[in-house]
C-alpha positions as CSV (number, residue, x, y, z in Angstrom):
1,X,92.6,82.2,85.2
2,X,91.3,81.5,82.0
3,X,93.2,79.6,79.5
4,X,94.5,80.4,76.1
5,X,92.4,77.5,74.8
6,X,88.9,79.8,76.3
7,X,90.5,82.9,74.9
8,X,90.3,81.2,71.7
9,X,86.9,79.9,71.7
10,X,86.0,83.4,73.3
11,X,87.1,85.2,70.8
12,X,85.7,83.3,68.1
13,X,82.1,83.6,69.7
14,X,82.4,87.0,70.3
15,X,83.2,87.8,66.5
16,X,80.0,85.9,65.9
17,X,77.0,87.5,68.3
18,X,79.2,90.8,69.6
19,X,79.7,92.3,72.9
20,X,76.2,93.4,73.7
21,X,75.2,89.7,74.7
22,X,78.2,88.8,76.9
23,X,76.0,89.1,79.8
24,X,73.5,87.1,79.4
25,X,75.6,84.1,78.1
26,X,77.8,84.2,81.2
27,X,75.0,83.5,83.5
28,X,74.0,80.4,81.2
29,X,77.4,79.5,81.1
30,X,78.2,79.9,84.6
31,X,74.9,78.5,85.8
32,X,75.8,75.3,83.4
33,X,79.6,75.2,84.2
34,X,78.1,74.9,87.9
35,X,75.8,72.8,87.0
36,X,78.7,70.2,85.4
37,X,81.2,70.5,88.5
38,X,78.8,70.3,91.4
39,X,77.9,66.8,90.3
40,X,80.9,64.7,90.1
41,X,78.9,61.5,88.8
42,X,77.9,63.3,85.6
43,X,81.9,64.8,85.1
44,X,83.1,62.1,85.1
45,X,81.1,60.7,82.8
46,X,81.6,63.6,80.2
47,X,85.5,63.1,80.9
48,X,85.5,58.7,80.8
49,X,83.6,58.8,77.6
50,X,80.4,56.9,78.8
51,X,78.2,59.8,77.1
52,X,78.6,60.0,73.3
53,X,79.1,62.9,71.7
54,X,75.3,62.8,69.7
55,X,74.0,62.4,74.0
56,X,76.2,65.4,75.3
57,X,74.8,67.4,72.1
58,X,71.8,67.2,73.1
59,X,72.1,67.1,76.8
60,X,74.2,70.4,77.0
61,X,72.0,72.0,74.2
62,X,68.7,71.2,76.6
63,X,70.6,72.7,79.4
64,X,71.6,75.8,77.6
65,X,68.7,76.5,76.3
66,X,69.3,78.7,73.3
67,X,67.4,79.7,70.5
68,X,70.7,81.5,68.5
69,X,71.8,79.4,66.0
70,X,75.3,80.4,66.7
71,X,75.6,79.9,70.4
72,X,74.2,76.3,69.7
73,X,77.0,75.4,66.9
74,X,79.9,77.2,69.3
75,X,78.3,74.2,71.9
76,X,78.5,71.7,69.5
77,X,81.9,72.9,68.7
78,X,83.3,72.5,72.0
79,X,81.2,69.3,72.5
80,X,83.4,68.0,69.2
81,X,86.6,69.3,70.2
82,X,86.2,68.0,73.7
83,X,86.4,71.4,75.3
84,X,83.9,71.2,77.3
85,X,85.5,71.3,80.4
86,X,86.4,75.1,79.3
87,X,82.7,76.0,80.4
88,X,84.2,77.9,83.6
89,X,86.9,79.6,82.1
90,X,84.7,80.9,79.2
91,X,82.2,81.6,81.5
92,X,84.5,83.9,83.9
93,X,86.3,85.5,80.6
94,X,82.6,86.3,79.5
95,X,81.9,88.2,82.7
96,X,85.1,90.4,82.8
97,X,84.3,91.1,78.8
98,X,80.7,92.0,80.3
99,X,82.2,94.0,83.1
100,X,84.5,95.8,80.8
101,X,81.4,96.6,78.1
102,X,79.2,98.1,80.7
103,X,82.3,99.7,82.8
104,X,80.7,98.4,86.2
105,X,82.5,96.1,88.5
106,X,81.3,94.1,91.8
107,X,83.8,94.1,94.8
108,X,83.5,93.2,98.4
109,X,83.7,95.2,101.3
110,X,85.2,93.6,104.2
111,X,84.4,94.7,108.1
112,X,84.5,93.0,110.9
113,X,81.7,96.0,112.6
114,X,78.5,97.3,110.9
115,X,78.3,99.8,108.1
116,X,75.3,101.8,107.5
117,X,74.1,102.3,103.4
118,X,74.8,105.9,103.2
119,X,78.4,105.2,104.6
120,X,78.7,102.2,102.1
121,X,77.4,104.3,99.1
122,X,79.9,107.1,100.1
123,X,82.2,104.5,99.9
124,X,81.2,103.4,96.7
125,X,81.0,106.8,95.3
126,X,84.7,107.7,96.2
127,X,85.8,104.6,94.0
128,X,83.6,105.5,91.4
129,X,85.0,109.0,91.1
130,X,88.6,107.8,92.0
131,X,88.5,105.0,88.9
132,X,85.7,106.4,86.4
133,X,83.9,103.1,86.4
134,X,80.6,102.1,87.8
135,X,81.4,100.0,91.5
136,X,78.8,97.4,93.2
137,X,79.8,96.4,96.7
138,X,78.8,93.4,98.4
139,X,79.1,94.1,102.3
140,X,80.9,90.6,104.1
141,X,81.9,90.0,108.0
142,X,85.3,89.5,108.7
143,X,86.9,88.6,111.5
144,X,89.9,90.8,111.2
145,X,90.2,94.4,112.9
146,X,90.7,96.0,109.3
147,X,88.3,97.8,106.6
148,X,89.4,95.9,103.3
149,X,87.8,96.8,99.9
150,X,88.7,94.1,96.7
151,X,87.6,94.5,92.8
152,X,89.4,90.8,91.4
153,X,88.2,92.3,87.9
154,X,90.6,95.6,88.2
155,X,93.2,93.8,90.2
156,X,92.3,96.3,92.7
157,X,92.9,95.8,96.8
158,X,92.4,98.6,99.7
159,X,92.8,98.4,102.7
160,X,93.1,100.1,106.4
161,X,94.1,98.2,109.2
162,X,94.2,99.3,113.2
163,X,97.5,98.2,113.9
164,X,98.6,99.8,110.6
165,X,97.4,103.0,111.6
166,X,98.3,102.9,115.0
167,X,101.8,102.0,114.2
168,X,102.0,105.0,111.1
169,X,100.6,107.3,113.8
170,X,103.2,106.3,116.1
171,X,106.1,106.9,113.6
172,X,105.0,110.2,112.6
173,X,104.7,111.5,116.4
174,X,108.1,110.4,116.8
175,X,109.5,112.1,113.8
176,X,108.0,115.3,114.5
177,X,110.1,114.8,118.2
């Protein structure tokens, strides 16, 4: 869940370079934010204080990477503030932006048996129609006995269960007695 701090920041950037590069700067900042939490020597650092502000400049400006003028002074902006621990949020807020831009979403499909491509991009096409947005599924195991279908960027959750439909089954043979 982002914060309102990101939502700030976001906002501002996005008033500067527009929605057409959302994209691209969420992998960077993603693939830094990553970068920054996966080694807990170097977080700490940036949080105790032992790296200057003049070393993180330049250190997250190297690891961004960016030749915009603007994206480099909206680091150097966080990097002042001491926002940089924002990177994730801003980075997942960027995404959803993104997602929203383009209208296409990623969601996972979860099975616990094997689903052939045609049945996956039926699948995928039923949503599509259903919710007038582009859908990308990522097929995953699972070890329940249910087909379950997520989308965390539409707040969207299907699913079918066996029990579930054994039990509804049931209940309706029994009404109709």
């Amino acid at each position: 869940m982002s914060s309102l701090i990101s939502k700030r920041y976001i906002k501002a950037l996005l008033s500067e370079i527009g929605l057409q590069r959302t994209e691209a700067l969420a992998k960077k900042f993603s693939a830094v934010s990553q970068l920054v939490t996966s080694n807990k020597n170097f977080k700490v650092s940036l949080e105790s204080g032992f790296i200057n502000k003049h070393e993180q400049k330049n250190i997250f400006l190297g690891l961004f990477d960016e030749n915009d003028k603007r994206v480099k002074n909206f680091i150097e902006l966080l990097i002042e503030n001491n926002r940089i621990n924002e990177l994730e949020n801003i980075a997942n807020e960027l995404h959803l932006i993104s997602a929203y831009y383009h209208n296409q979403f990623a969601g996972v499909l979860l099975t616990n048996s094997e689903i052939d491509s045609s049945t996956m991009s039926h699948i995928q096409t039923g949503l599509q129609n259903k919710l007038g947005k582009t859908i990308i599924l990522d097929l995953q195991k699972s070890d329940n006995a249910e087909i379950k279908v997520t989308i965390n960027d539409l707040n969207l959750e299907l699913s079918i269960s066996k029990e579930r439909l054994e039990s509804d089954v049931i209940s309706h043979i029994l009404k109709a007695i």
